[in-house]
C-alpha positions as CSV (number, residue, x, y, z in Angstrom):
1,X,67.3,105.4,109.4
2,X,69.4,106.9,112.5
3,X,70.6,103.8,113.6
4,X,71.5,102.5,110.0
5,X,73.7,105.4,109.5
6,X,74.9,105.1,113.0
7,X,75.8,101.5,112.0
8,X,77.6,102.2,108.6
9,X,80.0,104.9,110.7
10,X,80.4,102.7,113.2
11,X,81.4,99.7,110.9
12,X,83.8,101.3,108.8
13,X,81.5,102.3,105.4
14,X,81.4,105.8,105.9
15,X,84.8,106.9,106.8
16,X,85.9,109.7,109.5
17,X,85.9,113.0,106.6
18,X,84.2,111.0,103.7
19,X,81.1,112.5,102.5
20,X,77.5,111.1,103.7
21,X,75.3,110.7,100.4
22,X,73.0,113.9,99.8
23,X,69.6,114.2,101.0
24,X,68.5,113.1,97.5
25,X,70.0,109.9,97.7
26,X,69.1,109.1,100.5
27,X,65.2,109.7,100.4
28,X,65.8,107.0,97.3
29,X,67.9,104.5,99.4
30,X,65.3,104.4,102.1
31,X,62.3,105.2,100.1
32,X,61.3,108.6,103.0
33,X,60.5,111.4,102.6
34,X,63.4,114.3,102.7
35,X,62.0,115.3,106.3
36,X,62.7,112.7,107.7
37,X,66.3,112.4,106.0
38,X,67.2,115.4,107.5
39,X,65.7,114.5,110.9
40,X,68.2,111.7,111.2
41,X,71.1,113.4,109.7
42,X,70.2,116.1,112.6
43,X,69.8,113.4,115.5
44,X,73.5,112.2,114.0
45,X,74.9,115.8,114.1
46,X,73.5,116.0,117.5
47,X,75.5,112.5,118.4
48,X,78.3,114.1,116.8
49,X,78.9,112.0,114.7
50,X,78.7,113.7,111.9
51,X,79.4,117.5,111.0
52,X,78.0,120.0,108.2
53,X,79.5,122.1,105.8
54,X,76.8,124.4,104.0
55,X,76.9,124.3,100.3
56,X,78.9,121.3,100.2
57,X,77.6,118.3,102.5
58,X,77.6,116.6,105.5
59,X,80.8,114.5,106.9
60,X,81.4,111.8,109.4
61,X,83.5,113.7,112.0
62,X,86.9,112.1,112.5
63,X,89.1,112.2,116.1
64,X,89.9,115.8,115.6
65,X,93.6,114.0,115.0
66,X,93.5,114.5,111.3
67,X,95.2,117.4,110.0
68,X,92.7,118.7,107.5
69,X,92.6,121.8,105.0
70,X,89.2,124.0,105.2
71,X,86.7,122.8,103.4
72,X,86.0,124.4,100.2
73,X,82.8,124.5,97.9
74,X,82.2,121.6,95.8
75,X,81.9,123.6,92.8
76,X,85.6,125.3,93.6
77,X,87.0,121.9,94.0
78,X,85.1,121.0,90.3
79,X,86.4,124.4,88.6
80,X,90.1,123.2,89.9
81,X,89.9,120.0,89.0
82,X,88.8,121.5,85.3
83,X,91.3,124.1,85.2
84,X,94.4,121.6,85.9
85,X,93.3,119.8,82.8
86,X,93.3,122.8,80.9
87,X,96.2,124.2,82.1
88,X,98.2,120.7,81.5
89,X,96.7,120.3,77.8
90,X,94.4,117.3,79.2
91,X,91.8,119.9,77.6
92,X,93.6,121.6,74.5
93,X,92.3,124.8,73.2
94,X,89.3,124.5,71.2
95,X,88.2,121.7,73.0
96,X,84.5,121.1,73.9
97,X,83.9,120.6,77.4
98,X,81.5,118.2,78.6
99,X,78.2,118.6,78.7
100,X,76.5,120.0,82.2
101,X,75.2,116.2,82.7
102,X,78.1,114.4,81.8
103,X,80.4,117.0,84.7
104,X,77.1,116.4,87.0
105,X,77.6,112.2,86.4
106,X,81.2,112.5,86.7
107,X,81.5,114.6,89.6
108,X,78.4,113.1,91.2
109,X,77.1,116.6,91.7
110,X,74.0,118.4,90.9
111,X,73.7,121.0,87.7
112,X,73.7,123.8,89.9
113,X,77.2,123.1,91.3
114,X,78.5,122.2,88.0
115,X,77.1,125.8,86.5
116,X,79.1,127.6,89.4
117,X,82.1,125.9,88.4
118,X,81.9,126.8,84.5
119,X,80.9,130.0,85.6
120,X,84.3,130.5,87.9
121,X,86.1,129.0,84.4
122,X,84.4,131.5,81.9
123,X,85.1,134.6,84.8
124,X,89.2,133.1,84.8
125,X,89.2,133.4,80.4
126,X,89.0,129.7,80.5
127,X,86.3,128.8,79.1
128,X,83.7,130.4,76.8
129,X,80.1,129.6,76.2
130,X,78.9,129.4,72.4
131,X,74.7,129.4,72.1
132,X,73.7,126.5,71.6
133,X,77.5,124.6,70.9
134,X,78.7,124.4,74.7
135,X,81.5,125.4,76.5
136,X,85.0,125.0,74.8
137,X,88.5,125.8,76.2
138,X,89.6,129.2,74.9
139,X,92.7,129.6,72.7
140,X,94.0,132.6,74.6
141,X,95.1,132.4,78.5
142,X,94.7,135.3,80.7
């Protein structure tokens, strides 16, 4: 699985900064358990090939010539991304939001990360919960 993953960087598939596929995905892709996923990914790491960022994936290292920003938490780049809909009416007031599994299929994400971000948007006034209706943009901004 090393050597696959070796090959893909090395061919051009997985890009210097793009985003390896989760552990999850890749147990399915190569029918392993997630042991022996992570055993690779750390033989890779070890290569330096490839770099991790807790709590928001692992990355093919580039040349160290690439000029880019930290690396922020997938669920802050998912609350942004939501917020600068709201903010330029993509996501009117009253709107419904969708649903946790739609963000999670749209962002590629799991629930989790998707909770954080509606949780960062209901803390901002953003967004409010309603039992058992959903999340829906709020009429008033802070």
């Amino acid at each position: 699985m090393a050597a696959t993953l070796r090959d893909r960087i090395a061919n051009g598939m997985y890009t210097p900064g793009e985003r390896l596929p989760g552990e999850h995905a890749l147990c399915a892709e190569f029918a392993t358990t997630r042991n022996t996923v992570r055993r690779a990914l750390e033989a890779l790491q070890r290569e330096g090939l490839i770099e991790t960022h807790p709590g928001i994936g692992r990355f093919v290292r580039g040349t160290g010539t690439e000029d880019r920003p930290p690396a922020r938490p997938r669920y802050k780049l998912i609350a942004l991304d939501l917020r600068a809909q709201i903010e330029d009416g993509t996501l009117e007031p009253g709107t419904a939001l969708p649903s946790e599994r739609e963000l999670c299929e749209r962002y590629r994400c799991v629930r989790f990360t998707v909770r954080q971000a509606l949780a960062e948007l209901e803390a901002g006034g953003l967004v409010e919960a309603r039992q058992g209706k959903g999340r829906f943009v709020t009429s008033r901004r802070p």
